[in-house]
C-alpha positions as CSV (number, residue, x, y, z in Angstrom):
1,X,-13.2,-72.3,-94.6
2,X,-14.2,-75.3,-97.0
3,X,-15.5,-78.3,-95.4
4,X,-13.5,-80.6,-93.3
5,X,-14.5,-83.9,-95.0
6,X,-13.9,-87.4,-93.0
7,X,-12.9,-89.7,-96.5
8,X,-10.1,-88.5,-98.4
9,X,-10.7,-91.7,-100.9
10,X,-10.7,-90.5,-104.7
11,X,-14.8,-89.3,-105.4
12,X,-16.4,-92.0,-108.5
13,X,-17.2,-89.4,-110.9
14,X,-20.3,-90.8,-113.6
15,X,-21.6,-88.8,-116.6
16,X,-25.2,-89.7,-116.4
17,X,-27.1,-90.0,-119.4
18,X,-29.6,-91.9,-121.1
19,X,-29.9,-92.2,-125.3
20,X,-32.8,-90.4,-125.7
21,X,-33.9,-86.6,-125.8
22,X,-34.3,-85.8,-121.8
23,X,-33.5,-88.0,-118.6
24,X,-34.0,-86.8,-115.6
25,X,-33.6,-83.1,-116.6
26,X,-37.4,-82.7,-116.8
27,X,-38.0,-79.9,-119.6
28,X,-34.7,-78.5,-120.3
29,X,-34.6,-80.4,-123.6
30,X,-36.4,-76.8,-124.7
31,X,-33.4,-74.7,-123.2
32,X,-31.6,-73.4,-126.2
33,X,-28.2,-74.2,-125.2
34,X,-29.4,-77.8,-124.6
35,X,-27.9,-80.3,-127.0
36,X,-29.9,-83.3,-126.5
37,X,-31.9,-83.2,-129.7
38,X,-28.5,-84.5,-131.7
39,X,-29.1,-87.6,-129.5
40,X,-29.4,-89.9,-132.8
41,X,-26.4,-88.8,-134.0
42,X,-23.0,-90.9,-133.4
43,X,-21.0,-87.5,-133.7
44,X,-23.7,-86.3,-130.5
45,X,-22.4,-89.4,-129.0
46,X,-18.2,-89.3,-129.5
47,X,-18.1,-85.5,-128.8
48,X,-20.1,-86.4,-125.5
49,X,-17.7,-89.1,-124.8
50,X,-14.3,-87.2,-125.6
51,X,-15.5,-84.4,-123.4
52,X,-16.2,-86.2,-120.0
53,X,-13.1,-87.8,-120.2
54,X,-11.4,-84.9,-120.8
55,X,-13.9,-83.4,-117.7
56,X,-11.6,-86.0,-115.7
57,X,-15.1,-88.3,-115.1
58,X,-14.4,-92.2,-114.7
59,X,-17.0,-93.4,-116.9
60,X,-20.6,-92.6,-118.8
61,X,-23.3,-94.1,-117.1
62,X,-25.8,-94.8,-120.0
63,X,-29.7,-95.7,-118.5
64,X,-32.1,-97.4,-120.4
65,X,-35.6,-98.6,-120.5
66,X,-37.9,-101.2,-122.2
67,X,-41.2,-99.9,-123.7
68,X,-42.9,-96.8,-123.8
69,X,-43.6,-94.7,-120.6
70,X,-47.7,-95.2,-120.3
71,X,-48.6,-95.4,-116.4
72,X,-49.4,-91.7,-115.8
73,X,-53.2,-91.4,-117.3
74,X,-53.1,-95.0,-118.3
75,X,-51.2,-94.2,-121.7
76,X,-47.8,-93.4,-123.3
77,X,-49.4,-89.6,-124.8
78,X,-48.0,-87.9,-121.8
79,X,-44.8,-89.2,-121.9
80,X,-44.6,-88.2,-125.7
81,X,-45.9,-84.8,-125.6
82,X,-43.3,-84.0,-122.2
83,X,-40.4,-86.0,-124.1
84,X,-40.0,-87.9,-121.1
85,X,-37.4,-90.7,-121.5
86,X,-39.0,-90.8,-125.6
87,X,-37.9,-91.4,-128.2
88,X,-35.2,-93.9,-127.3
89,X,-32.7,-95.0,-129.1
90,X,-30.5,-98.6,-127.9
91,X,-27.4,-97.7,-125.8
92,X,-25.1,-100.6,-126.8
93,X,-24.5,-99.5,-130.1
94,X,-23.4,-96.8,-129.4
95,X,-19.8,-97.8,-127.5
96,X,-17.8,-98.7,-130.3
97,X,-17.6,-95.5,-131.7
98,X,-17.8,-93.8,-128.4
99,X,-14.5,-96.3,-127.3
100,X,-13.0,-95.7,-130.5
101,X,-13.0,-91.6,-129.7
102,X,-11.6,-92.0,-125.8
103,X,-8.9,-93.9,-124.2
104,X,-9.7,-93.8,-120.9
105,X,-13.2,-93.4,-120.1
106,X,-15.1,-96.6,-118.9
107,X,-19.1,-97.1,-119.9
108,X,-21.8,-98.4,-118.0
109,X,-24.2,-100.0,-120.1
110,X,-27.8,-101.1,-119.0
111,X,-29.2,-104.4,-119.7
112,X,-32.2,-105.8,-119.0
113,X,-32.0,-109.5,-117.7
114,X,-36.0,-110.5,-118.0
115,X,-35.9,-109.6,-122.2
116,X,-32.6,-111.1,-122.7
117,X,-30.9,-114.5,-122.7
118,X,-27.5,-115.0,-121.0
119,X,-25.9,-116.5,-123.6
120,X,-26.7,-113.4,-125.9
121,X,-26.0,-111.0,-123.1
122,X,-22.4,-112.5,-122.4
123,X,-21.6,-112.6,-125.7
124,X,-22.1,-109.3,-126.3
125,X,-20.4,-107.4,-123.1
126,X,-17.4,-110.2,-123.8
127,X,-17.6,-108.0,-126.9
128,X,-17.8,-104.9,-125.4
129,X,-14.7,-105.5,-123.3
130,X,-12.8,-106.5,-126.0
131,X,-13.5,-103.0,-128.1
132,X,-12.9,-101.2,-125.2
133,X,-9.5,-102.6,-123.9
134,X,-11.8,-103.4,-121.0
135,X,-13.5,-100.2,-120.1
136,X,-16.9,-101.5,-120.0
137,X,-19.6,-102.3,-116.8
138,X,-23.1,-104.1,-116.8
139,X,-25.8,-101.8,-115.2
140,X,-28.1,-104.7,-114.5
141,X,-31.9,-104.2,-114.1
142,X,-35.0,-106.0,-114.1
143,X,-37.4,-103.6,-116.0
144,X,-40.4,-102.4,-114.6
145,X,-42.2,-101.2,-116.9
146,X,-45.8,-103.0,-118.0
147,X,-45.8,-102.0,-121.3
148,X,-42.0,-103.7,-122.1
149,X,-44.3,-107.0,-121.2
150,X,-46.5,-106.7,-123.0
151,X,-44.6,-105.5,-126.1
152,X,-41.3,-108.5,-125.5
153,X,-44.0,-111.7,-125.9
154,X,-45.6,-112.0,-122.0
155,X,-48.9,-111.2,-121.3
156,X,-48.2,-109.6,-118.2
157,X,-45.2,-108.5,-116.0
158,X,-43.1,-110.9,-113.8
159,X,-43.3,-110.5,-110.3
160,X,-41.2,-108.0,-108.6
161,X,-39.2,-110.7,-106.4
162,X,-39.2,-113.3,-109.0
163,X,-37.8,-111.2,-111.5
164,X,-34.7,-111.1,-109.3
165,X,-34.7,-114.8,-109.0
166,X,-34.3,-114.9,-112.6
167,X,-31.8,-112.6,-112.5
168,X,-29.6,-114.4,-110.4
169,X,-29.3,-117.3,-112.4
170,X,-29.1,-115.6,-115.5
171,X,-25.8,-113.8,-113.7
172,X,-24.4,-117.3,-112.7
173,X,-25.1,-118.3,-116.4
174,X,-23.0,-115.5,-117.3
175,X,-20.2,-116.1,-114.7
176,X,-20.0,-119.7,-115.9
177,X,-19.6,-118.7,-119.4
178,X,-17.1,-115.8,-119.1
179,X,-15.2,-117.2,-116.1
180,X,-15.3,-121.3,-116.8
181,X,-15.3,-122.0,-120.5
182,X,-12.4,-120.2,-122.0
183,X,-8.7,-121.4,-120.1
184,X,-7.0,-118.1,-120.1
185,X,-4.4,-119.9,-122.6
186,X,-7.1,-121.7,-125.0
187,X,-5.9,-119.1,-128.4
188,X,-3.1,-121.0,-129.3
189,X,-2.7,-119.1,-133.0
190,X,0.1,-122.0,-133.9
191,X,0.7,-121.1,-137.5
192,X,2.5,-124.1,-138.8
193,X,1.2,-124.9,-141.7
194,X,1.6,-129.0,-140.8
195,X,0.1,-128.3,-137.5
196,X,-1.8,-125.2,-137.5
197,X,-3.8,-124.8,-133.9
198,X,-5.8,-121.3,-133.4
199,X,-7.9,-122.4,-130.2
200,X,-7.0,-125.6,-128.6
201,X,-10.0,-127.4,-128.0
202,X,-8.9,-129.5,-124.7
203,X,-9.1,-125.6,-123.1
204,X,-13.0,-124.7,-124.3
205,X,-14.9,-125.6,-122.0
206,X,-18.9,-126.9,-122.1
207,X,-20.7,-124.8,-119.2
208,X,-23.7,-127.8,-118.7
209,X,-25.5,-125.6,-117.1
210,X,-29.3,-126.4,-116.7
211,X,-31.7,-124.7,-113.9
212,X,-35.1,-123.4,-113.3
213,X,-35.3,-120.5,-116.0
214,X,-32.1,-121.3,-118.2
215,X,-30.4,-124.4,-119.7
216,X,-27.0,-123.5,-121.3
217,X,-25.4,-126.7,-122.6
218,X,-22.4,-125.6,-124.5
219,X,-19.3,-123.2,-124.1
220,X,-18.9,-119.4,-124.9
221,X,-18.7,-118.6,-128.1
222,X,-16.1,-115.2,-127.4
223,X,-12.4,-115.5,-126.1
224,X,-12.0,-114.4,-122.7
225,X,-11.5,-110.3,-122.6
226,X,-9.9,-108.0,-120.9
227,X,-11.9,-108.0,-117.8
228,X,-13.3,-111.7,-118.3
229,X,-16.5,-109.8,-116.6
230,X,-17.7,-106.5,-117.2
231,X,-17.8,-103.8,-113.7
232,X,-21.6,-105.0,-112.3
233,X,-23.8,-102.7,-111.2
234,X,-27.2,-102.7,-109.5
235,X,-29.7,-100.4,-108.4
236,X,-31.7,-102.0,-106.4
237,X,-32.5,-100.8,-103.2
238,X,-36.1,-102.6,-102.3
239,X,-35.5,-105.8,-100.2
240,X,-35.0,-108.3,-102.9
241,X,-32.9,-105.8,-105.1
242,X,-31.1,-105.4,-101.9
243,X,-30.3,-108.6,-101.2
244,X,-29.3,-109.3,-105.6
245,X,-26.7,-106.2,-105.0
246,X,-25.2,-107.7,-102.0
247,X,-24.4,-110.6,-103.5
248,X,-23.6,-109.6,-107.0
249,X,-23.2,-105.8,-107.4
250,X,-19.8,-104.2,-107.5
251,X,-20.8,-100.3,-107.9
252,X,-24.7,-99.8,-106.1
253,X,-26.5,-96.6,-107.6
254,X,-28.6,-96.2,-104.1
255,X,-31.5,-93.8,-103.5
256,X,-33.2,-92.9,-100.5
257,X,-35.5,-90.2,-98.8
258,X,-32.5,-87.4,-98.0
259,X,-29.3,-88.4,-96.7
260,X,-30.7,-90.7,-94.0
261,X,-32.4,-93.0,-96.0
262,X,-29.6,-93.1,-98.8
263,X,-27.3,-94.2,-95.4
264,X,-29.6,-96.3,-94.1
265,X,-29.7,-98.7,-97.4
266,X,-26.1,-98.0,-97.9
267,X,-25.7,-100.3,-94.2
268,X,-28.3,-102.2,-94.8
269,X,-26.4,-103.9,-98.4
270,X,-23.0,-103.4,-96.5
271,X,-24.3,-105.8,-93.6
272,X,-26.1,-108.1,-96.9
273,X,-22.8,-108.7,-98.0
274,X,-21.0,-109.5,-95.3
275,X,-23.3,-112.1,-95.1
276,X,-22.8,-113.7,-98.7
277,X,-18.8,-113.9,-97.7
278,X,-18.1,-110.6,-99.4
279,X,-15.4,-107.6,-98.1
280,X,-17.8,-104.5,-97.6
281,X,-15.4,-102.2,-99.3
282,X,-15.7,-104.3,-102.6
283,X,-18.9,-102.7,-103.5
284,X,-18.9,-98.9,-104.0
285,X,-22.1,-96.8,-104.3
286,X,-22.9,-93.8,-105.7
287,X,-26.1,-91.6,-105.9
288,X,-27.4,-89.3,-108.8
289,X,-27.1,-85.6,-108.3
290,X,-27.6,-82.5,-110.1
291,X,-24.6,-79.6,-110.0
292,X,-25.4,-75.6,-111.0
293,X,-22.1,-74.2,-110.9
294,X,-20.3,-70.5,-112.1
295,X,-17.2,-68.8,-111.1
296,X,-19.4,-67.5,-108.1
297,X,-22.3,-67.9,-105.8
298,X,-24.5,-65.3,-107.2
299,X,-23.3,-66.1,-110.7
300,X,-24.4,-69.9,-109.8
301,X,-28.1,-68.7,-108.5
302,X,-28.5,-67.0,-111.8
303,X,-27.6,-69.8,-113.6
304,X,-30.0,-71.7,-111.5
305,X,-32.9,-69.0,-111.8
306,X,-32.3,-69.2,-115.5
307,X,-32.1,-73.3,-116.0
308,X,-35.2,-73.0,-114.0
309,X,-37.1,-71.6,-116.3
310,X,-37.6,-74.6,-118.5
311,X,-38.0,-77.4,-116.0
312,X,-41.2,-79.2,-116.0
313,X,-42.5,-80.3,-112.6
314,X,-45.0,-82.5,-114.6
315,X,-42.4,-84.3,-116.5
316,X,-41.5,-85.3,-113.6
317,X,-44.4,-86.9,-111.6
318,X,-45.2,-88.6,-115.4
319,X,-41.5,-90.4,-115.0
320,X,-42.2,-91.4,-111.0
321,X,-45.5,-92.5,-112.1
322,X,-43.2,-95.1,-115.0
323,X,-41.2,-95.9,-112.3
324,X,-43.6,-97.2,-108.9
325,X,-46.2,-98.2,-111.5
326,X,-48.9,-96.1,-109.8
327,X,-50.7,-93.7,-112.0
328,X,-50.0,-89.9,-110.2
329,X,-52.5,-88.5,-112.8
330,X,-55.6,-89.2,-110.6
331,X,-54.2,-87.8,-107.5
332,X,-53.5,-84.4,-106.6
333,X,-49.6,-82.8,-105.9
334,X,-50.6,-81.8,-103.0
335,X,-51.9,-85.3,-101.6
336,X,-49.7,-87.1,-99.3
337,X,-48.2,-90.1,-101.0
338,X,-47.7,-93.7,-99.1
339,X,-46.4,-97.4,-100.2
340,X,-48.9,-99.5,-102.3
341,X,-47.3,-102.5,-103.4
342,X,-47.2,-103.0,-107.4
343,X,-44.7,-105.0,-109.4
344,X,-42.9,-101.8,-111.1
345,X,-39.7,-100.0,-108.7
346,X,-40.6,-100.8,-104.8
347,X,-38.1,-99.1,-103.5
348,X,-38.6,-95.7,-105.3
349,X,-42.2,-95.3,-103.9
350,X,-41.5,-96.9,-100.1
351,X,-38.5,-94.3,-99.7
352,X,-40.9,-91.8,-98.9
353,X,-43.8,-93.9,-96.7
354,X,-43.6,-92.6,-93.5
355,X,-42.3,-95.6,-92.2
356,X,-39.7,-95.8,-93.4
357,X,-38.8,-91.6,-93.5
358,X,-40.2,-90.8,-90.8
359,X,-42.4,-87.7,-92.1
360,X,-45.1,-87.5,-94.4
361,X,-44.3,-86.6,-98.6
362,X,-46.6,-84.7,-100.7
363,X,-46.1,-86.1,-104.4
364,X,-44.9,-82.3,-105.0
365,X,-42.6,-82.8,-101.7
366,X,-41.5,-86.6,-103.0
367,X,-40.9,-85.7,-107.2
368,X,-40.5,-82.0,-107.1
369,X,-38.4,-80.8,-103.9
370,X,-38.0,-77.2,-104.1
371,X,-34.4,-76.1,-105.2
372,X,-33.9,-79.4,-106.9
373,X,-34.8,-80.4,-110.5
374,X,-36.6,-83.9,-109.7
375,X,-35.8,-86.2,-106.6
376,X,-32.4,-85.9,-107.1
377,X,-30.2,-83.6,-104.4
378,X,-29.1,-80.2,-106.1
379,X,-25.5,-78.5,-105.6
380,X,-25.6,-74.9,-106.3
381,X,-22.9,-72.5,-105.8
382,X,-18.9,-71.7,-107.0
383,X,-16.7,-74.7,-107.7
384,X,-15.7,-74.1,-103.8
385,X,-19.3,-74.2,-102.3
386,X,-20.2,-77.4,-104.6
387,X,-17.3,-78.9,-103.6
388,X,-18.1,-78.7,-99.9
389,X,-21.8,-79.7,-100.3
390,X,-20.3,-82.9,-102.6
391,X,-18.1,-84.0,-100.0
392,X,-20.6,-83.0,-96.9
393,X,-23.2,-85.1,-98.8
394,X,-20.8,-88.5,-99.5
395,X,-20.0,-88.3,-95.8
396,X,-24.1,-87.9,-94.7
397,X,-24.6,-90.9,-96.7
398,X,-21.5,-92.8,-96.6
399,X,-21.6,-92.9,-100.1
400,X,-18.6,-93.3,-103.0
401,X,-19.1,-91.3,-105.7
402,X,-22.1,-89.8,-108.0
403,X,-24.1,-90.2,-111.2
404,X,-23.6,-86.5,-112.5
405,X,-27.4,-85.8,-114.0
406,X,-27.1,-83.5,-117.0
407,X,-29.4,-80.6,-117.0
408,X,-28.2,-78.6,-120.1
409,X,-25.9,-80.7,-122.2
410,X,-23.1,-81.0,-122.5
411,X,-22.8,-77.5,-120.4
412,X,-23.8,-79.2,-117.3
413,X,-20.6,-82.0,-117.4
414,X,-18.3,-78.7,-119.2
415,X,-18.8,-76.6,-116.4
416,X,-18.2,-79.7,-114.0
417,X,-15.3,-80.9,-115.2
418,X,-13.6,-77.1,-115.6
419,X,-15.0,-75.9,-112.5
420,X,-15.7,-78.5,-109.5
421,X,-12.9,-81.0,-111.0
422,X,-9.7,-78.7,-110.2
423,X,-11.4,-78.0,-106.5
424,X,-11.6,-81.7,-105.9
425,X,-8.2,-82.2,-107.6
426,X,-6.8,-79.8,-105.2
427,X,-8.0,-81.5,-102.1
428,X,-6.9,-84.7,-103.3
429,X,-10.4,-86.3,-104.3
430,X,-9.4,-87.1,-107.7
431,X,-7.4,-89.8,-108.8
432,X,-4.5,-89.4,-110.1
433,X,-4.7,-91.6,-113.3
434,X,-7.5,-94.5,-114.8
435,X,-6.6,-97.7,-114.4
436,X,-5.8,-100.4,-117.3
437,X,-9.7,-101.2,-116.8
438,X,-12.8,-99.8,-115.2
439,X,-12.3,-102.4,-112.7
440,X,-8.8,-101.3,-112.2
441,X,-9.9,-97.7,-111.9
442,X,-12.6,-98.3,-109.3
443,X,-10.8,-100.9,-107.5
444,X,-7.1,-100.0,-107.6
445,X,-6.9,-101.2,-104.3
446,X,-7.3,-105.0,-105.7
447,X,-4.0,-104.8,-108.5
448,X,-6.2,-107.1,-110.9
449,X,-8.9,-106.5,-113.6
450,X,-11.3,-109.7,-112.9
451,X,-13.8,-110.0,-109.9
452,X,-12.1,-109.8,-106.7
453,X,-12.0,-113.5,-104.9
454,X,-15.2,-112.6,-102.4
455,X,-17.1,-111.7,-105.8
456,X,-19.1,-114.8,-106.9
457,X,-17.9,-114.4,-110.7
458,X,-14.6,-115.5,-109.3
459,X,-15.6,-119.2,-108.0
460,X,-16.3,-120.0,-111.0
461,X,-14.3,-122.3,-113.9
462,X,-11.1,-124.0,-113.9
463,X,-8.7,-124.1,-111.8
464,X,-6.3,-121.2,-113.0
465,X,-9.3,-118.8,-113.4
466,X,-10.9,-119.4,-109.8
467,X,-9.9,-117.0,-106.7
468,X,-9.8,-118.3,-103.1
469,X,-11.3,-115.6,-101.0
């Protein structure tokens, strides 16, 4: 008997992925079926995208980083001899081709906001929306690593916390530009040749902004797209990431320490929001997970057995050592692991303090959990059994959807889409049909492509383009 699941909402199905030759599928770049190698290659990129939309997934969550990964033994050689998130290649040039190829398929794209301005950044997702018919979302981060720094012209990382004050203005630049300078009927296109109007300039609209870390004087240079403002989403889950997705984030990628902790941050930004004025279920959330799956159990554990083979446990602990900025080379596996403030990820590291678990983590326990490949949860089993342990797991941690990690690629999102999909489709977790725009499609419930009126995007700008909550 499958399991009796408590949501019968439609499941938020990501392809995760990252441009460069292994993500979080520690050392299965060397499996031979794997095809992440091709990774440079735009034709690697548009077969990719065809085939998770035709696997029925909602969109292709694309990470990305800033600098070389050089915490673990205090230099990037480990990270480049593992492959481990290197070489990388930049994400946002690869949608237009990927868009051109697909027709439904919506793209998260990650942006760092301490490297970039707001005036570049909103130019170019206004962009991005455009060549998509609006299919595209802003994975906003604030990098962590040490070595972006010192590579992007600062002699030393921002602060954890302020990095997110930064980031909130540079999002209410970003607002103001895509939300108040364009009137939604500013392109005129008049062609008469005595009075010939393409924009009318009464409707463009100077933002003025000027505050503590930007000064944006003048209007957008884009007309407003599809969406106005690309899908946000966060993943902070430390207490000022927190507090940033609460009030800006539409989908939260949220970790945790098992399904507790993932449930226990989920609240925690629910309650946030509430408090910035916002409708709870406007912000989804989602969690990255890895799927084994074959026409059987036993055919599944093989599979498993097999994939196994090739993953590095190293790879691993070099990539958690990149992401809490503590350096795991001088430590054992074996030692118990505990919070130490530093100014990379917070919240990846205090997950697993025992204060906040409850039990103490090995580093083996924390980045290598056995049956799992990395610190994300593993499904293994027939389309059947992973589609119980899906559902099971969305209800533990009250969760929307998931970041599908791929292990082997693109066999990992293949057999997904022609095994698990059906099952859910069958008990009525998929939905039917994409919506006009990402938004549309993860929000169907609001009937518009721009913010929702409780999302601070939408109190900015004239008139006609503000919401009242």
């Amino acid at each position: 008997m499958s399991y009796q699941t408590k949501n019968r909402a439609p499941i938020i199905l990501n392809a995760f992925t990252m441009a460069t030759v292994s993500h979080l599928n520690y050392g299965l770049w060397r499996h031979p079926r794997d095809q992440t190698y091709r990774y440079t290659s735009v034709k690697y990129w548009t077969d990719l995208a065809r085939s998770v939309e035709q696997a029925g997934f909602d969109c292709l969550f694309i990470a990305d980083a800033l600098g070389q990964i050089d915490v673990y033994g205090g230099s990037p050689k480990a990270s480049l001899q593992h492959g481990i998130q290197s070489p990388l290649i930049d994400p946002l040039l690869l949608v237009s081709a990927m868009a051109a190829s697909t027709e439904k398929l919506g793209f998260g794209i990650t942006l760092s906001t301490t490297y970039e301005h707001p005036y570049q950044a909103a130019r170019k997702f206004s962009t991005l929306d455009h060549l998509t018919n609006g299919r595209i979302g802003w994975n906003v981060v604030t990098s962590q690593q040490e070595s972006a720094a010192r590579n992007l012209g600062l002699t030393k990382q921002v602060a954890h916390d302020k990095r997110y004050d930064v980031a909130d203005e540079f999002l209410d630049v970003t607002y103001k530009l895509w939300q108040a300078s364009w009137e939604e009927d500013a392109v005129v296109r008049k062609k008469d040749l005595t009075g010939s109007v393409y924009t009318d300039p009464a409707k463009v609209h100077p933002i003025a902004h000027k505050g503590a870390y930007f000064t944006v004087p003048d209007g957008h240079v884009t007309e407003p797209s599809p969406q106005r403002v690309p899908v946000i989403l966060q993943a902070g889950t430390s207490a000022r990431g927190s507090d940033f997705a609460a009030r800006h984030a539409e989908v939260v990628f949220v970790v945790g320490a098992g399904a507790d902790g993932v449930r226990n941050n989920v609240r925690r930004i629910r309650e946030q929001a509430v408090q910035y004025g916002r409708k709870p279920e406007n912000i989804k959330f989602i969690t990255a997970v890895a799927v084994v799956v074959a026409e059987t159990d036993e055919a599944a554990q093989e599979k498993f057995s097999e994939y196994y083979q090739y993953y590095d446990p190293v790879g691993s602990i070099i990539h958690y050592s990149s992401m809490t900025g503590v350096d795991f080379s001088k430590i054992s596996r074996d030692s118990i692991i505990r919070y130490q403030k530093t100014e990379a990820s917070q919240s990846v590291l205090r997950q697993f303090d025992p204060a906040v678990s409850g039990r103490e983590w090995t580093l083996d326990n924390a980045a290598n959990p056995a049956g799992s490949f990395g610190r994300a949860r593993t499904f293994i089993g027939s389309a059947s059994t992973v589609a119980d342990q899906l559902e099971q797991w969305l209800d533990d941690t009250e969760t929307d959807g998931i970041n599908l990690i791929q292990l082997i690629n693109p066999e990992s999102f293949e057999d997904f889409g022609r095994l698990v999909v059906p099952e859910l489709r069958k008990r009525g977790r998929i939905r039917q049909s994409a919506g006009a725009t990402l938004r549309e499609t993860l929000f169907p419930e609001n009937h518009t492509a721009r913010p929702p009126a409780d999302h601070p995007a939408a109190r900015h700008g004239p008139p006609e383009n503000r919401q009242v909550a």
